[in-house]
GUKOLDO-616119 format. One record per atom (N, C-alpha, C): x, y, z; residue in one letter. Coordinates in pm, whole numbers, padded with zeros to 5 digits, always signed. Each point is the difference from the previous one (the first is absolute). Example, Ala and Ser with C-alpha at 12.3 -4.5 7.8 and 13.67 -1.06 7.14 Angstrom:
BEGIN
+01319-00569+00780A -00089+00119+00000A +00090+00120+00000A -00035+00105-00072S +00082+00119+00006S -00077+00109+00073S 
This chain:
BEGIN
-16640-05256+01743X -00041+00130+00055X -00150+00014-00005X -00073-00054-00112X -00134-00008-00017X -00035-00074+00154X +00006-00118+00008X -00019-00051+00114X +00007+00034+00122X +00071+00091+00004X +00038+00077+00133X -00098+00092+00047X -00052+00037-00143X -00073+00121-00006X -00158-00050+00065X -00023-00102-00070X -00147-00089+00052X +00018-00034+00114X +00130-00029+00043X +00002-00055+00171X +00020+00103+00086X +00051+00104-00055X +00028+00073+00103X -00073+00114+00026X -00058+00033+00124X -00092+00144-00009X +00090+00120-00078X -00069+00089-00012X +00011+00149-00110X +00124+00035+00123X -00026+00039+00108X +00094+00052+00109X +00161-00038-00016X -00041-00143+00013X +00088-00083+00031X +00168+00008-00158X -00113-00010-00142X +00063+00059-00092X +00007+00131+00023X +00005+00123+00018X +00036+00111-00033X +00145-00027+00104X +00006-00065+00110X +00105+00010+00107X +00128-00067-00084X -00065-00096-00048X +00104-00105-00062X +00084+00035-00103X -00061+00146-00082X +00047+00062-00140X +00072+00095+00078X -00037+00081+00083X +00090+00094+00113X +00127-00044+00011X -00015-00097+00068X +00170-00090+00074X +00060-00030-00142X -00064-00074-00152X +00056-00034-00090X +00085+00144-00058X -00090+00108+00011X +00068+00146-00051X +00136+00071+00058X -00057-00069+00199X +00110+00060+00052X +00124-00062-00026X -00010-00168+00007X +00133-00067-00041X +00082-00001-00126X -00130+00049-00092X +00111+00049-00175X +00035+00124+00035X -00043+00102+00091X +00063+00154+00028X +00120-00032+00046X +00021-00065+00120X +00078-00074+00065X +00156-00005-00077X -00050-00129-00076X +00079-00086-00071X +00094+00082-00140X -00148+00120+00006X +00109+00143-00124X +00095+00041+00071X -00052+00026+00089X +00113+00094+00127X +00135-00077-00016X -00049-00085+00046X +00156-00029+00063X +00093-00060-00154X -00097-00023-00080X +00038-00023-00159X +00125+00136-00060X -00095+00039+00042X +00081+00196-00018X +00131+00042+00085X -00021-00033+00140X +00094-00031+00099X +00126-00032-00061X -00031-00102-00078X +00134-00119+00022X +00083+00044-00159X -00106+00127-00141X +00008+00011-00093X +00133+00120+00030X -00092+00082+00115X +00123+00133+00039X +00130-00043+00030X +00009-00145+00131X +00088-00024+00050X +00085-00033-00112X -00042-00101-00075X +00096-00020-00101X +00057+00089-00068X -00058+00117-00025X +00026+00096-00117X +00096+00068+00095X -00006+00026+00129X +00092+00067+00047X +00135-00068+00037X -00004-00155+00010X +00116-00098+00001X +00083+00056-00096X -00083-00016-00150X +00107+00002-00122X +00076+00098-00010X -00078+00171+00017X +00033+00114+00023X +00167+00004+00061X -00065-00078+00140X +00130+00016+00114X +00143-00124-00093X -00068-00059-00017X +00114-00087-00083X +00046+00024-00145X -00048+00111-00081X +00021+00039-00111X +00092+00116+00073X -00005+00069+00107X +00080+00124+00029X +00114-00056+00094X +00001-00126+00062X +00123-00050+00013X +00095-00050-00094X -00045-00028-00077X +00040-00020-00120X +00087+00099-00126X -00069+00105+00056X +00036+00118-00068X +00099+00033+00046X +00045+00016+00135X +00051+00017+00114X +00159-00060-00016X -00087-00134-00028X +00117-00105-00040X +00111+00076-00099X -00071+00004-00105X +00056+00029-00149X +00074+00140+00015X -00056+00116+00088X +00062+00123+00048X +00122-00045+00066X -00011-00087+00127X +00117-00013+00060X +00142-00042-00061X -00026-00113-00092X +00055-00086-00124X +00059+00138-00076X -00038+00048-00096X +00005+00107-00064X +00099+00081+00016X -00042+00061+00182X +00109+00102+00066X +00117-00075+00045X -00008-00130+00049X +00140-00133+00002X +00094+00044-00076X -00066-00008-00156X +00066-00059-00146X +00047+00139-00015X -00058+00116-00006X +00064+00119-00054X +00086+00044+00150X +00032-00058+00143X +00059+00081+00059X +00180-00100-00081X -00069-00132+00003X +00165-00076-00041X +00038+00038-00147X -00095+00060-00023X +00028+00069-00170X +00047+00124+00032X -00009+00102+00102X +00055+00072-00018X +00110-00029+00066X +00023-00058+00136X +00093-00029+00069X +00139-00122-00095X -00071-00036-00083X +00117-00049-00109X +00010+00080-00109X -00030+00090-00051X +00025+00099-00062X +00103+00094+00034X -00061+00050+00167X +00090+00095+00097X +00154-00074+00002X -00011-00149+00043X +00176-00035+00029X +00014-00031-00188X -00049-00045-00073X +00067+00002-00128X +00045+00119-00018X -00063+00106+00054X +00055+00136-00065X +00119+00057+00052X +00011-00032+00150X +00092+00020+00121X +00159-00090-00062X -00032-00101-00052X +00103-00105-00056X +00015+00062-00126X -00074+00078-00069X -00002+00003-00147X +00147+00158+00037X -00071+00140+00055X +00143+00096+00074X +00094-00057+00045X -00001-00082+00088X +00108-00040+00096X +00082-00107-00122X -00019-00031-00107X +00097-00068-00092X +00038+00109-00127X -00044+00106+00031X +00008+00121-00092X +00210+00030-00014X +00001+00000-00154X +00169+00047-00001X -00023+00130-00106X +00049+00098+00025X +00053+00122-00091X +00166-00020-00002X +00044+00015-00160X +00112+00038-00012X +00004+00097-00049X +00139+00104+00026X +00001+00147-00063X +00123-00013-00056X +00046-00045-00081X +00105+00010-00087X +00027+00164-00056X +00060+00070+00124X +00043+00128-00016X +00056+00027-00098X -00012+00134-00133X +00116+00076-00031X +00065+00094+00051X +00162-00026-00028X +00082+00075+00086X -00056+00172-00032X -00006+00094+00122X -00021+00138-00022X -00127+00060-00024X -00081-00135+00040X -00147+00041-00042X -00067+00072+00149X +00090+00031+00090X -00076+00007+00185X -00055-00160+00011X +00073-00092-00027X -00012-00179+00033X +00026+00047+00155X +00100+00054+00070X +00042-00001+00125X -00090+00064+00090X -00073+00053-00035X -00110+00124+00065X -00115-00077-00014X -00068-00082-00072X -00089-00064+00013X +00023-00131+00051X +00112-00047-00027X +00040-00121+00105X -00007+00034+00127X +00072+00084+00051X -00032+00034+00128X -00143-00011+00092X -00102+00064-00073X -00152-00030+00000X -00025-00150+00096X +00049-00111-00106X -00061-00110-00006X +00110-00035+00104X +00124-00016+00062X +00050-00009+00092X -00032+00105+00181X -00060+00044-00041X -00065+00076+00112X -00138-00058+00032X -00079+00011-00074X -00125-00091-00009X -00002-00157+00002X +00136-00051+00016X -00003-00140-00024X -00064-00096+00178X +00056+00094+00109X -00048-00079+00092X -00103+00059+00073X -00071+00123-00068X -00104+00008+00050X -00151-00078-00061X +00044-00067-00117X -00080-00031-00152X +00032-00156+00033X +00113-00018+00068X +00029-00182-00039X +00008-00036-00072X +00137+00015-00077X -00001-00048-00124X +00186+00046+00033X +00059-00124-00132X +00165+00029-00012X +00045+00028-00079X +00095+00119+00021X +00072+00070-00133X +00135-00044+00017X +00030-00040-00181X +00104-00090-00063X +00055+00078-00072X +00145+00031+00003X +00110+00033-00126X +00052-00059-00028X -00007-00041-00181X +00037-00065-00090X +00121+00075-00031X +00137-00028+00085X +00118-00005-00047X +00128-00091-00067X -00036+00057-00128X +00082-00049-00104X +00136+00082-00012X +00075-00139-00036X +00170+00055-00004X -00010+00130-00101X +00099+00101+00006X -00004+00108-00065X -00106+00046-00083X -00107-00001+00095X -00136+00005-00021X -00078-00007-00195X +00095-00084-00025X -00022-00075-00111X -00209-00036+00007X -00062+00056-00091X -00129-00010-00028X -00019-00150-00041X +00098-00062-00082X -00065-00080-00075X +00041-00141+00111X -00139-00097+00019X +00104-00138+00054X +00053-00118-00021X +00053-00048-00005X +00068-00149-00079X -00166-00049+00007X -00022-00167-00127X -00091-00042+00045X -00037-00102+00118X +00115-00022+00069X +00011-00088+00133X -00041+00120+00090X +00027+00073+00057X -00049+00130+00026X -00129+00064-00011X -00063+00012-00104X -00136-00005-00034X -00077-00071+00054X +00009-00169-00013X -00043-00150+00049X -00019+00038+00168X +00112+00077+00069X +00023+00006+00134X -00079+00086+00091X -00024+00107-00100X -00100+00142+00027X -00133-00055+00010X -00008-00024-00096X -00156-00036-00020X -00024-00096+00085X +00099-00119+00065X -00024-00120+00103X -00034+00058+00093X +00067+00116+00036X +00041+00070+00137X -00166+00106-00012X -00028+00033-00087X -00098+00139+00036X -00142-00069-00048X -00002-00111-00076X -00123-00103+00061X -00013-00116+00099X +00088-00058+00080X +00015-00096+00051X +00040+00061+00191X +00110+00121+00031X -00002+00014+00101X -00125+00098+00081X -00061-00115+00065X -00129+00032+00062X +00024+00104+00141X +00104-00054+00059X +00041+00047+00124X +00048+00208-00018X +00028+00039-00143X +00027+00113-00021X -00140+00010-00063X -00111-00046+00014X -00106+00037-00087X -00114+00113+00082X -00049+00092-00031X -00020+00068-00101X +00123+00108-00026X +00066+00011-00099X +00121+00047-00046X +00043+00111-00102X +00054+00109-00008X +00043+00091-00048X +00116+00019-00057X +00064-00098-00097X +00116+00022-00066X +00052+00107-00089X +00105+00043+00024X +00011+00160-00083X +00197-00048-00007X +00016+00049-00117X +00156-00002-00040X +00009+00068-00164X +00125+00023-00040X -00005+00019-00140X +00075-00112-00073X -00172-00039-00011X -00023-00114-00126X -00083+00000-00089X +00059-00048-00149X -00112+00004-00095X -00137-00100+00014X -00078+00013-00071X -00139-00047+00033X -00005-00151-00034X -00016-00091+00060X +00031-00166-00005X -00156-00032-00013X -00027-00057-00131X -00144-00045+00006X -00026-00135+00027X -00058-00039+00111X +00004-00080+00095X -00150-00126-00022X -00012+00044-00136X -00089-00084-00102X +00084-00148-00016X +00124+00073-00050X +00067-00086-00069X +00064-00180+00045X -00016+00033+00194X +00023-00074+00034X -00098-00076+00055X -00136-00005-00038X -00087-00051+00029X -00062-00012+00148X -00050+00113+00066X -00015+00063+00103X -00153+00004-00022X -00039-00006+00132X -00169+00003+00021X -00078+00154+00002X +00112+00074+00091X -00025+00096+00068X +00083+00113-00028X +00007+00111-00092X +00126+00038-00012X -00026+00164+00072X +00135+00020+00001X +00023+00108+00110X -00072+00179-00032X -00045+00066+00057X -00055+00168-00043X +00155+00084-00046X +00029+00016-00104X +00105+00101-00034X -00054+00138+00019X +00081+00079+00026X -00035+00126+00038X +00175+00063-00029X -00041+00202-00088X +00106+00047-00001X +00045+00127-00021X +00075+00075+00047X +00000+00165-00107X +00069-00003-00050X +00012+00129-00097X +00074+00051-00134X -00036+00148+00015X +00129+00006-00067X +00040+00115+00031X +00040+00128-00171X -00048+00117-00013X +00062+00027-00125X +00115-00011-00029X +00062-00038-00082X +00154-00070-00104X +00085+00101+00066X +00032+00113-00024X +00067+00087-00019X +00075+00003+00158X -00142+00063+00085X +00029+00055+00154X +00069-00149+00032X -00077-00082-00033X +00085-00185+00102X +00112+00005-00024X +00042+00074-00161X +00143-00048-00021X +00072+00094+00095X -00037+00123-00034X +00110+00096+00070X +00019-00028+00177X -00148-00068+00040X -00004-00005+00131X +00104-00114+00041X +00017-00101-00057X +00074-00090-00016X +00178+00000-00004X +00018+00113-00115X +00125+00071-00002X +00071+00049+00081X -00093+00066+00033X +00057+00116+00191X +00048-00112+00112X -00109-00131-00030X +00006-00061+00102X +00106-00089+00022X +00057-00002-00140X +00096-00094+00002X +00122+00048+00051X +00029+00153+00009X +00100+00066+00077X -00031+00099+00137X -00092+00037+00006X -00050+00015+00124X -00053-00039+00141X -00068-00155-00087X -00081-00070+00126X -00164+00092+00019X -00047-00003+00122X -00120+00048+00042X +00041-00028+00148X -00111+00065+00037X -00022+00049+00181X -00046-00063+00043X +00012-00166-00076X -00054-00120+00117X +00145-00066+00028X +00090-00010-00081X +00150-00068+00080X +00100+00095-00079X +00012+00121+00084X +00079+00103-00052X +00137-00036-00005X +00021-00070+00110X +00139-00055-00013X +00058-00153-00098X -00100-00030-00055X +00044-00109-00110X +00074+00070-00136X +00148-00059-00013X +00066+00041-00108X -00097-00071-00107X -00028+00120-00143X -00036-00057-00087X +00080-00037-00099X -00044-00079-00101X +00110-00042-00152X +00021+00092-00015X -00027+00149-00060X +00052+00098-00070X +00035+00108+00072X +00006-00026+00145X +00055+00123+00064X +00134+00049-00002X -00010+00136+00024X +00100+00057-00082X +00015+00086-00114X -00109-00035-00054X -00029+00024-00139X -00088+00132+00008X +00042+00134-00087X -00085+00132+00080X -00098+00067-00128X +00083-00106-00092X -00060+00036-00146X -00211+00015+00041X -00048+00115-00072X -00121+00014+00021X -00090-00073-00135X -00104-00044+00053X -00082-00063-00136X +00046+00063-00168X -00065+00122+00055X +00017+00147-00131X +00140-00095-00044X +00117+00034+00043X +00157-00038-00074X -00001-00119-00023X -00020-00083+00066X -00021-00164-00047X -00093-00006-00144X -00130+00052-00018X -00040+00026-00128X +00081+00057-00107X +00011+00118+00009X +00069+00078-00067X +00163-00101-00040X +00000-00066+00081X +00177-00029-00060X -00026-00181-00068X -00118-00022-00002X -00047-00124-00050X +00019-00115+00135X +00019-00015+00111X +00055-00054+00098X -00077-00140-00065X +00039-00126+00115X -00059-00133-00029X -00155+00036+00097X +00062+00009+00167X -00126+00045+00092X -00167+00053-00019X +00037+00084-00145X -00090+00093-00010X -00051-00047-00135X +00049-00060-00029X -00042-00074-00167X -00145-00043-00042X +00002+00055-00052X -00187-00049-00037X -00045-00133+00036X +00123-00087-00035X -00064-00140+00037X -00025-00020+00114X +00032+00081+00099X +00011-00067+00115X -00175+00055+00086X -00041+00032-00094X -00180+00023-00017X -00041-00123+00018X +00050-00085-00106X -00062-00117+00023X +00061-00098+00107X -00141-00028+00087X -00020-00051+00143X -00160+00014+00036X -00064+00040-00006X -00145+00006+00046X -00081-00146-00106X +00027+00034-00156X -00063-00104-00097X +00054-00102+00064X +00129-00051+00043X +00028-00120-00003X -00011-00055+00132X -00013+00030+00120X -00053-00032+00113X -00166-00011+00021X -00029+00035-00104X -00146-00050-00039X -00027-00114-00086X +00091+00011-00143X -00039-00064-00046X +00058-00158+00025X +00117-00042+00071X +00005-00135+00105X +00201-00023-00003X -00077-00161-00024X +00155-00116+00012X -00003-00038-00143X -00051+00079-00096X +00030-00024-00185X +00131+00065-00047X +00080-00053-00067X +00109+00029-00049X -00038+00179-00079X -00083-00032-00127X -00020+00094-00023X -00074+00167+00087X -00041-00073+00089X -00028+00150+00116X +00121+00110+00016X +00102-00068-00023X +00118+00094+00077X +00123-00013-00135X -00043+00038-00100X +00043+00030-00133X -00094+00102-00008X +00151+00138-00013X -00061+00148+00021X -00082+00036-00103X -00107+00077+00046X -00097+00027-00168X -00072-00101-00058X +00006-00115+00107X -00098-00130-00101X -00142+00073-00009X -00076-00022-00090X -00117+00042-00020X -00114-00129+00081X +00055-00085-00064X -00105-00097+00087X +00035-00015+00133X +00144+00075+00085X -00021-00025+00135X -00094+00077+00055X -00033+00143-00057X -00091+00102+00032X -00148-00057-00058X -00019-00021-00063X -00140-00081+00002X -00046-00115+00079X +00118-00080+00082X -00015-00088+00071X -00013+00043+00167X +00085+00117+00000X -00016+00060+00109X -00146+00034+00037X -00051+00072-00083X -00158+00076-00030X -00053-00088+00002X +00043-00118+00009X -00126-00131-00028X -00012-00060+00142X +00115+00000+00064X +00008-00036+00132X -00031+00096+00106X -00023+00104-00066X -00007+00127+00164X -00189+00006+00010X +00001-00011-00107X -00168-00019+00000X -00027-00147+00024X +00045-00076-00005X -00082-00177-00009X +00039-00040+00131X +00148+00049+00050X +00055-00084+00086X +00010+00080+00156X +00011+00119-00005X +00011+00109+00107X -00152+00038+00052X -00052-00030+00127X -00079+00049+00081X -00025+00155-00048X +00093+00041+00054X +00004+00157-00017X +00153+00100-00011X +00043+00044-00084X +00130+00076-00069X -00053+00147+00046X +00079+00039+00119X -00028+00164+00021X +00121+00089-00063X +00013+00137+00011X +00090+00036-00033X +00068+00129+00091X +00146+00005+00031X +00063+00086+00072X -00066+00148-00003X -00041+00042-00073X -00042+00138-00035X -00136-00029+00107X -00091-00086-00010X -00087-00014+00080X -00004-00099+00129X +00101-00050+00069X +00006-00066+00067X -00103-00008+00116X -00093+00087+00064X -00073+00030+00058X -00096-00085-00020X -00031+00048-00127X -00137-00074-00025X -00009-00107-00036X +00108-00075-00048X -00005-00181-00041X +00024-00102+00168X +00068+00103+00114X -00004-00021+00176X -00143-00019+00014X -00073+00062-00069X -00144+00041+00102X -00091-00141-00119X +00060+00007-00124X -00104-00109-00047X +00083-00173+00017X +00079+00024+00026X +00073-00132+00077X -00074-00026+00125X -00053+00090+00122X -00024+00018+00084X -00167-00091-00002X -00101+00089-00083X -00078-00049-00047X -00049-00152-00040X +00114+00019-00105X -00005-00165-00055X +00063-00141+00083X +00108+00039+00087X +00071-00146+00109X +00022+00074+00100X -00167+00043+00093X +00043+00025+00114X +00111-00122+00114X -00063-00114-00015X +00066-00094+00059X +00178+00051-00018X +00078+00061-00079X +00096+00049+00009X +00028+00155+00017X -00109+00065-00040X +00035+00151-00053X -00093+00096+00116X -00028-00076+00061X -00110+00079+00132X +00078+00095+00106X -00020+00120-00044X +00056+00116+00065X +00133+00077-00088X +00007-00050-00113X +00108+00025-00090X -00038+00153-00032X -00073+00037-00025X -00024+00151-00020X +00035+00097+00105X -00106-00021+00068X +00069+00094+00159X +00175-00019+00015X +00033-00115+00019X +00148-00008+00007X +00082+00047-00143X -00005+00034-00129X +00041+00047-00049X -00004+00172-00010X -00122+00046+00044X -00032+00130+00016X +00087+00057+00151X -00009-00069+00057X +00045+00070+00166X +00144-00098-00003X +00010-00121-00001X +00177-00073+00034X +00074+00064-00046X +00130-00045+00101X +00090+00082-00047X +00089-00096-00106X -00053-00105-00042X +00088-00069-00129X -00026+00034-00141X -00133+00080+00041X -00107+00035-00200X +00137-00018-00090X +00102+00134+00027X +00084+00050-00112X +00170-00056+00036X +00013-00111+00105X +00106+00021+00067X +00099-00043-00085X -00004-00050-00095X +00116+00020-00110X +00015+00083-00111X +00060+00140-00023X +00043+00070-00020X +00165+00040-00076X +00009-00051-00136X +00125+00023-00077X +00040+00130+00011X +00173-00026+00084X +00090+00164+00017X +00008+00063-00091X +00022+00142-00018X +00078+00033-00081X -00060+00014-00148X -00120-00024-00015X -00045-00003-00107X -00057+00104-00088X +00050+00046-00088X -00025+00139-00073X -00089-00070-00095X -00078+00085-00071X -00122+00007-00116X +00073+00011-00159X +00034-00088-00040X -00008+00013-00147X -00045+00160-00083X +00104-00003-00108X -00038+00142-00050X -00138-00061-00107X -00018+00095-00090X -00127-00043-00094X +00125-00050-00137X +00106+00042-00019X +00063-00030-00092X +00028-00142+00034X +00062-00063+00120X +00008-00128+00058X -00093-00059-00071X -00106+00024+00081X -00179-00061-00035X -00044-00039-00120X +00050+00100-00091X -00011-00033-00161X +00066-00088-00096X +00130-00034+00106X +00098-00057-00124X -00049-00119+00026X -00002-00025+00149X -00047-00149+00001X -00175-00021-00050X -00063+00070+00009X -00128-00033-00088X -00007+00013-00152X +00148-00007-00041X -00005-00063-00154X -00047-00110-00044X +00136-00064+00174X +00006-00177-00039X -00166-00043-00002X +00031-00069-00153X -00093-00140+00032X -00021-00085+00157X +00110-00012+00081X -00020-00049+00115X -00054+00077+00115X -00039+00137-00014X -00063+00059+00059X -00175-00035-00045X -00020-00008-00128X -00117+00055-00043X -00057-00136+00033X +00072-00124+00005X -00074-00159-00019X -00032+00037+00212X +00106+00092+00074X -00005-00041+00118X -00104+00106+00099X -00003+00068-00136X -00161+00100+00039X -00110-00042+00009X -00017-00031-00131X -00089-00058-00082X -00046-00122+00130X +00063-00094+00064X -00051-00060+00086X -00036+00006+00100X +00085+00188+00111X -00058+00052+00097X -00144+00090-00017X -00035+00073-00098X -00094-00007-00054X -00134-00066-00021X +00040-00076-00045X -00106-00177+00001X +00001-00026+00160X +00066-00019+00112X -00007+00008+00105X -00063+00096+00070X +00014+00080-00022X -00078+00108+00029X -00125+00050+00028X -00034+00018-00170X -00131-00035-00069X -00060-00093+00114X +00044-00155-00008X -00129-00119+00071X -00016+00051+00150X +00115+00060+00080X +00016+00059+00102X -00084+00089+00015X -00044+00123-00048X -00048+00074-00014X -00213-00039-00035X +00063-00115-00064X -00179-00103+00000X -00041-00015+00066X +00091-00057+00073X -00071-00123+00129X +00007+00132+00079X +00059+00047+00035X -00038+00143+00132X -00120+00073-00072X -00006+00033-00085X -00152+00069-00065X -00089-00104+00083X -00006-00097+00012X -00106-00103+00030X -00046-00048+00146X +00106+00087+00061X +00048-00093+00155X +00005+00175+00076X +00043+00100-00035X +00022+00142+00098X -00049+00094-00063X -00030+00067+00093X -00068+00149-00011X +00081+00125+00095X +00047+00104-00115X +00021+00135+00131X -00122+00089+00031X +00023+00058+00090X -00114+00043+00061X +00068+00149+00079X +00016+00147-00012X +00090+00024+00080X +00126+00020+00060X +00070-00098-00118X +00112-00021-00041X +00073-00121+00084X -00122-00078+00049X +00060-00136+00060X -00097-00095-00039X +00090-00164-00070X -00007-00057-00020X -00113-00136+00059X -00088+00002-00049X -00127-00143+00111X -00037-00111-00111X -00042-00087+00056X -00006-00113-00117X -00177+00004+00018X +00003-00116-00103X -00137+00016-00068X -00062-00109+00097X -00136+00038-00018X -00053-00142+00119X -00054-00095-00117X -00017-00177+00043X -00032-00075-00036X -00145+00032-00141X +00028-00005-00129X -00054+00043-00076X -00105-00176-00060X -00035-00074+00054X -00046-00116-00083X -00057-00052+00118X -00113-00055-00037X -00046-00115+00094X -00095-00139-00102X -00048-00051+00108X -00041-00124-00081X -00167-00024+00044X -00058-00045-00138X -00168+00020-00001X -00064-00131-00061X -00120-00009+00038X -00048-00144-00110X +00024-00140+00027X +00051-00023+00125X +00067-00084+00025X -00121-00196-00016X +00040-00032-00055X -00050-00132-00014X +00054-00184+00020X -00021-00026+00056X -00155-00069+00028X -00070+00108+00132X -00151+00014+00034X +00005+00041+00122X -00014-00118+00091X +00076+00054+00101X -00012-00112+00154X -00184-00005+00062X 
């Protein structure tokens, strides 16, 4: 550069440092040029990218929900309730329900008829039930109702076991309702001869004269259709069948409503398996099946009646467990309805979910 400088006139250098200035200006430029372009490449390829991972994302959670949705669709549609009715509890009035609602709901209602409607079943019988009410798919989702005692369906080593559901009724009224019925019938097959027809004797005189019909023992029926297929369940006055009962209406029963309130265990059934119980309220309030079985002839117990039999021990063990029914009845509706007005609305969705981790 020295050399240049001696050879070259003053002019000639100032021109030569010019062009050298303009070509490093130059050479920034387009240096800078190519710094943006890039920076805006990565940009565009960091947000396809993003893009990517969004699309991916919304993929994975639509087949997550969309396998969630048919697991859940498969999870109802394999749904079984059994109602192992007691006799005189309005079993027929709420059955009706679920046979009215059955083909608008899709779903099939089953009666479990047993020879002289014998509660208890052989254990080949048992083996057969349980084959039949986990295995037939083609009757699935299913509503079995009969009077049978409670078959715990543990025992046979079952994956999936069935929703029990049931009412009860106070001791006293079931029996007498029961009594009437056995010589009267009701106003759903008026013309069916009953076993005791004929018979004009009234509750009151059947007490009073010690009858078998009216016998204290014959209280017991609610403990032991709860408490199962155990020998000791149905040995009158067992103490441990009534503790076993109480052990099963809470562990093993969905939900135990009771005749006195039938309304409101309709409306939290309703709630809890719409997939079966959807529209069960309205149709119990307005159908004309709500009450359609109705025992003839049936007079009210005096208070002297009322008393003798609430001596028995077999009254007090068969209280003592409608009661306890009651009571949890009376829980779970504290928890689930509200009156308002003097009509009945359920509670809205009280829980949700927060915090959730990992974030996406």
């Amino acid at each position: 550069m020295g050399l240049l400088r001696v050879m070259m006139p003053p002019k000639l250098q100032l021109l030569a440092l010019l062009a050298f200035a303009v070509a490093m200006f130059f050479l920034e430029n387009q240096i800078q040029k190519l710094e943006e372009s890039r920076g805006k490449l990565e940009r565009a390829i960091a947000r396809h990218e993003v893009r990517e991972i969004e699309q991916r994302h919304t993929q994975d959670g639509q087949r997550e929900r969309d396998s969630s949705a048919s697991s859940l669709s498969e999870s109802d549609d394999d749904l079984v309730i059994i109602y192992n009715r007691v006799p005189k509890t309005a079993s027929t009035s709420f059955t009706n329900i679920a046979y009215d609602l059955c083909g608008k709901n899709h779903y099939h209602v089953l009666h479990i008829n047993t020879t002289k409607n014998n509660p208890v079943m052989s254990i080949q019988d048992q083996v057969r039930f349980v084959k039949n009410v986990t295995e037939w798919r083609e009757m699935k989702p299913a509503f079995y109702h009969g009077h049978v005692s409670f078959l715990d369906f543990t025992k046979f080593g079952v994956k999936r076991k069935p929703i029990y559901i049931n009412v009860i009724r106070d001791p006293i009224e079931r029996l007498v309702s029961y009594y009437y019925f056995l010589r009267f019938g009701d106003d759903y097959r008026p013309g069916l001869r009953r076993r005791k027809q004929g018979d004009k004797k009234t509750f009151d005189e059947c007490v009073s004269a010690g009858g078998s019909d009216c016998a204290p023992e014959k209280l017991w029926l609610q403990i032991p259709f709860f408490c199962g297929h155990y020998s000791e369940c149905w040995n009158v006055g067992s103490q441990w069948a009534l503790e076993q009962a109480k052990y099963n209406l809470v562990n093993e029963y969905m939900l135990v409503g009771v005749t006195e309130e039938l309304e409101d265990f309709v409306m939290m059934l309703e709630a809890a398996l719409p997939r079966f119980f959807k529209g069960a309220t309205e149709l119990y309030k307005t159908g004309k099946k709500s009450h359609l079985r109705k025992t003839s002839e049936k007079k009210p117990p005096t208070k002297e009646s009322i008393a003798k039999l609430q001596q028995s021990g077999f009254w007090k063990m068969e209280n003592e467990f409608y009661e306890f029914a009651l009571e949890q009845f009376q829980f779970v509706r504290a928890h689930a309805v509200r009156e308002k007005d003097g009509e009945l609305y359920l509670l809205a969705q009280n829980f949700f979910y927060e915090k959730i981790y990992p974030k996406n």
